[in-house]
N, C-alpha and C positions, 0 to 999 in steps of 0.2 A: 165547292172546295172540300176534298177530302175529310173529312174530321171534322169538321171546320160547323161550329154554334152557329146554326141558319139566324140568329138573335141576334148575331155580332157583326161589325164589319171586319173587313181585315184591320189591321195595323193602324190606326191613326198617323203612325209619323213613318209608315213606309214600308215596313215588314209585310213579308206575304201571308201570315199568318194571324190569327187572331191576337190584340193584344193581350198578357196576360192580365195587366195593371187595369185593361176594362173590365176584363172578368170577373176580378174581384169587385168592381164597383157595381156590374150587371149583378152580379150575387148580393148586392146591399140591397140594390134597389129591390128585388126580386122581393127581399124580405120584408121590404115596405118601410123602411127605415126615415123616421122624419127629424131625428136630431141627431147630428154627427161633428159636435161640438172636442174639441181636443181635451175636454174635462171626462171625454166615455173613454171607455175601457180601448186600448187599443192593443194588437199581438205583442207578445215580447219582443223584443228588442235583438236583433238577429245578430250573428257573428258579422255578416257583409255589413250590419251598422255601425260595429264598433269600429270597423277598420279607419286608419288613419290615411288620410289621402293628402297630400299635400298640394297648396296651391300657390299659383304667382301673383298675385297684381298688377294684371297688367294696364290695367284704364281704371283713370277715376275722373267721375264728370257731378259738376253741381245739377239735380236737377229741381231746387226746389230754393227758398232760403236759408234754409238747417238741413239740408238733403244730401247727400252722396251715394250715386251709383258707381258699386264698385265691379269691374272685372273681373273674374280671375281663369288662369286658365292651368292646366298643366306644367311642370317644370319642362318635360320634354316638347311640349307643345302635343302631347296624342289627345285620344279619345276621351272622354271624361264618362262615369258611370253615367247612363240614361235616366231623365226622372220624367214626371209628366203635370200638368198642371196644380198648382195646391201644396206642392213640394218644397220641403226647407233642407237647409244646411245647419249643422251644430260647427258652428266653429268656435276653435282655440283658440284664447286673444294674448298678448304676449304675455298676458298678465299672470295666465293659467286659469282665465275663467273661461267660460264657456257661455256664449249663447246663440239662441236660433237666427234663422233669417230666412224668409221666404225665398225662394228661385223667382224673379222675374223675369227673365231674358227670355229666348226660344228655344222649347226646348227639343226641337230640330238640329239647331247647333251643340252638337258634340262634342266643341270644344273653346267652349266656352260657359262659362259660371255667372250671371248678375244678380246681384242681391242692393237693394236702397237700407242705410242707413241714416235716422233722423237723428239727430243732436241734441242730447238730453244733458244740459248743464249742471241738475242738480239727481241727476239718476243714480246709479249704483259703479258706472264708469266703465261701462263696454261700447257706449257707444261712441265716448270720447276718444279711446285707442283706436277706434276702427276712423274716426275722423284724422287722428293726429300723431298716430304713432305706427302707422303701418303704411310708408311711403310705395308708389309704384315701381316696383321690382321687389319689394316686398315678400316676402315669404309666408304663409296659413295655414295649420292642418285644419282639417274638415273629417267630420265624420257624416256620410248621407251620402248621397241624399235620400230621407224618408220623406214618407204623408202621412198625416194626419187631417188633412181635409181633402179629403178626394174631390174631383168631378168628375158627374155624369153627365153626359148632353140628351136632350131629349132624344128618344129614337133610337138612340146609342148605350141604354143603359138606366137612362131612367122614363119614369113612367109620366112625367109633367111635360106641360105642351107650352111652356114659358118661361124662362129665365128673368129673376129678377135679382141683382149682382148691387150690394148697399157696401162701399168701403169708405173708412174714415183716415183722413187724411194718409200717414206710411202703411193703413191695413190695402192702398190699392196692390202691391206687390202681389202678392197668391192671387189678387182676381185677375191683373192684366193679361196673365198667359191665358188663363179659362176665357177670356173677350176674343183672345185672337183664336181658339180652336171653335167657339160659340160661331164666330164669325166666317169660318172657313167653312164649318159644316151648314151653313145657311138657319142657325139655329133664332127665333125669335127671343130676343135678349135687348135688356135696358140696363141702365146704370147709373144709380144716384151715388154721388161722389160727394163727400161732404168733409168741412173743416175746417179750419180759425181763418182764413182769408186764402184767396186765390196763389196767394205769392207765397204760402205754404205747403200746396198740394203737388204732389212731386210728378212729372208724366202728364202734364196736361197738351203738350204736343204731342205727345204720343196717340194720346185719346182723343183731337180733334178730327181724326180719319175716321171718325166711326158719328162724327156729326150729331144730330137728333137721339143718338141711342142714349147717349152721355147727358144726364144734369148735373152740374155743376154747381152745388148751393156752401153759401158761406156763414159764421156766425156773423161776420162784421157784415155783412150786406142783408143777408134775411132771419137771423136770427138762429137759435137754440130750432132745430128740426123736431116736430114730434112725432108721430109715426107716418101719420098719414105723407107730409114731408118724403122720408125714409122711401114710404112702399107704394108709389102711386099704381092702382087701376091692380091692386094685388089682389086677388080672385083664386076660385080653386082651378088649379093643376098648374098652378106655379110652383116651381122651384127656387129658394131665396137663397144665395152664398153672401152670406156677412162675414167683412172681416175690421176690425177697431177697437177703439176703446170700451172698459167694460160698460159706461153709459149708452153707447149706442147699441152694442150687441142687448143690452138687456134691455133697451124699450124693442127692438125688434122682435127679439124673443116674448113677448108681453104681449104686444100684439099678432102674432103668429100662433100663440100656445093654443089655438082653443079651435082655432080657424078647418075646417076641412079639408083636404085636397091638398092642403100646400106643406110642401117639406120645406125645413129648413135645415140649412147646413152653416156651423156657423163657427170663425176662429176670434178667438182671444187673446188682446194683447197679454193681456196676467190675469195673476188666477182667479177661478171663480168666488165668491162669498163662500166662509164656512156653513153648508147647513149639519142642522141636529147635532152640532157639536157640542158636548159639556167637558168642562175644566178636567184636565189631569195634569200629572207630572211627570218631569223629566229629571230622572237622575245623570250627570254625567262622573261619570265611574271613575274617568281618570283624575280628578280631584273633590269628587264625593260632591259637587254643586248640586243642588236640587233647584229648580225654576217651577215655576205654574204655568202653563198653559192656556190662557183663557176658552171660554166657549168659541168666541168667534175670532181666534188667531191660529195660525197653522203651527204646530209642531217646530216647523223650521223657523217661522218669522222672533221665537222665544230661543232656540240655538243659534242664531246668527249675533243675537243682541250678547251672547255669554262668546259665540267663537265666530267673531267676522270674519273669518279668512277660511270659511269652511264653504265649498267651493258649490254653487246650485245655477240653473239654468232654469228652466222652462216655468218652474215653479206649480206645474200641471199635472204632473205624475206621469210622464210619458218620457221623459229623456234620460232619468234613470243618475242624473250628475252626482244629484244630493246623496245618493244611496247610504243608510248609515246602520249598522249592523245593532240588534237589539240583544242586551245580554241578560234580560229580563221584563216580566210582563209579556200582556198578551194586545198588540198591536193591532188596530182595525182599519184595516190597510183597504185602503180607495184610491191605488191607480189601477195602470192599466198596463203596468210593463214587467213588473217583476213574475216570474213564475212559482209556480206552487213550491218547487224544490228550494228555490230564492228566500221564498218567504216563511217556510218550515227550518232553512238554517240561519234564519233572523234578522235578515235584509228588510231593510224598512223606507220609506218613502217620506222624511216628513214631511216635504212640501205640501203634502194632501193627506197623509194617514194620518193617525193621533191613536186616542185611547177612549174605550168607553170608560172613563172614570181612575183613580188608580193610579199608577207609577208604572211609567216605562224608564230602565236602566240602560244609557247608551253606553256604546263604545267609543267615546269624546271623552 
């Protein structure tokens, strides 16, 4: 093929040309890249992310106990923008909040949009709108779809001769689409699936077509998993995609940190632990309040407690919701979205920035 990266194949989902979306992943791999947790730095945040897409609701199906998969598709029924495995939605809930959702559907189908939400009674209350207050025919902007966890399949981009795919109970969502391209590309791939009981785990028909690949382990039946559990027969030039709660991502991560050969790629339900954090302050300007900060709490988690109704999503430093402008002090800014010209006219992140010590002055 003309032009065409003898490295790559064509198109994954049909195009006669090389994917771009592999290319960027063949260029990670390239790099040698063994952690690609959504806490690392990722590109700013592009005009095609911020756009507002609206969608419908068209199917909603239980597929779990506290589980809903929802549809959605275009108003006029056309195309929808393309994503490809690892992919999420920021969507708008009527509330004016905002949060993520991984893409699980196929993402062959054009047009169509699925994302699972689980039922969080005593949460922060996005996931209870999306259960009970967004009926089918429904209306949703969306802004996305981006990645922040990409795949690469062996062969295809990265350099491991094994996939090993760990999801805790609603983190299966980002892995189901990467089982079914694992699968299609003949890729050697397994899957431990873990979570409070069977009758919580959402797509477990889904995942019986793949038989043997799939274990299935519960608390109520075999107990608390510990790693060995999680990573059976894990060895070098495997590749591990974890996605769940932060207890399971960080015994994976604990056991993978030291190991040779093997990458890990790994997503987070919420955010990571503060490190090297030390206490400072926030002033909020528009009524002179001053707050502390502790070491191990985030900037925002001490603004939410003064301004509840200040509006945050990913809580990771990558969706850019929280953004809140600093009108003094000098901020020690740890995402990975804002750009230098963002961050020089005082845009701040506090979901993840803070202060080495000292007073930051918000615009609140």
């Amino acid at each position: 093929m003309t032009g065409a990266d003898p490295a790559l194949p064509a198109d994954l989902f049909g195009a006669g040309r090389p994917d771009r979306a592999l290319r960027v992943v063949h260029a990670l791999a390239s790099a040698r890249l063994r952690w690609s947790a959504l806490t690392h730095r990722q590109a700013p945040v592009t005009a095609a992310y911020a756009d507002r897409l609206p969608l419908i609701l068209a199917r909603r199906e239980q597929v779990a106990d506290d589980v809903v998969a929802l549809t959605f598709r275009a108003p006029d029924g056309g195309r929808l923008p393309r994503w490809h495995p690892g992919a999420h939605l920021d969507l708008e809930l009527p509330s004016g909040r905002f949060r993520q959702y991984s893409l699980c559907g196929d993402p062959d189908d054009r047009r169509a949009y699925r994302i699972a939400v689980r039922r969080i009674d005593g949460g922060a209350g996005g996931s209870l709108e999306l259960h009970e207050s967004v009926p089918a025919g429904g209306s949703l902007v969306a802004r996305g779809p981006r990645n922040a966890f990409p795949f690469a399949v062996p062969g295809f981009g990265s350099p491991a001769r094994r996939l090993l795919f760990v999801a805790g109970g609603i983190g299966i969502t980002p892995i189901l689409p990467m089982l079914r391209l694992a699968d299609r590309l003949g890729a050697d791939w397994s899957l431990t699936y873990t979570g409070r009981s069977r009758e919580s785990l959402p797509f477990r028909a889904e995942l019986a077509r793949h038989g043997s690949r799939v274990r299935i382990r519960t608390d109520d039946r075999d107990g608390l998993p510990d790693a060995a559990a999680l990573l059976p027969g894990l060895a070098s030039g495997t590749a591990v995609y974890c996605c769940g709660p932060t207890g399971l991502t960080d015994t994976v991560l604990a056991a993978t940190r030291t190991l040779s050969g093997v990458e890990l790629h790994v997503e987070r339900f919420g955010p990571a632990p503060v490190r090297d954090g030390v206490p400072f302050e926030l002033e909020l300007a528009r009524t002179g309040e001053v707050r502390t900060v502790p070491a191990d709490r985030s900037a925002l988690d001490v603004l939410l407690a003064a301004r509840p109704d200040r509006l945050y999503s990913c809580r990771q430093g990558f969706c850019r919701t929280c953004v809140t402008r600093v009108l003094a002090g000098e901020p020690d800014h740890r995402d990975g979205a804002l750009t230098p010209a963002e961050r020089a006219a005082g845009a701040m992140l506090p979901c993840v920035s803070r202060a080495d010590g000292g007073r930051l002055v918000l615009d609140v």
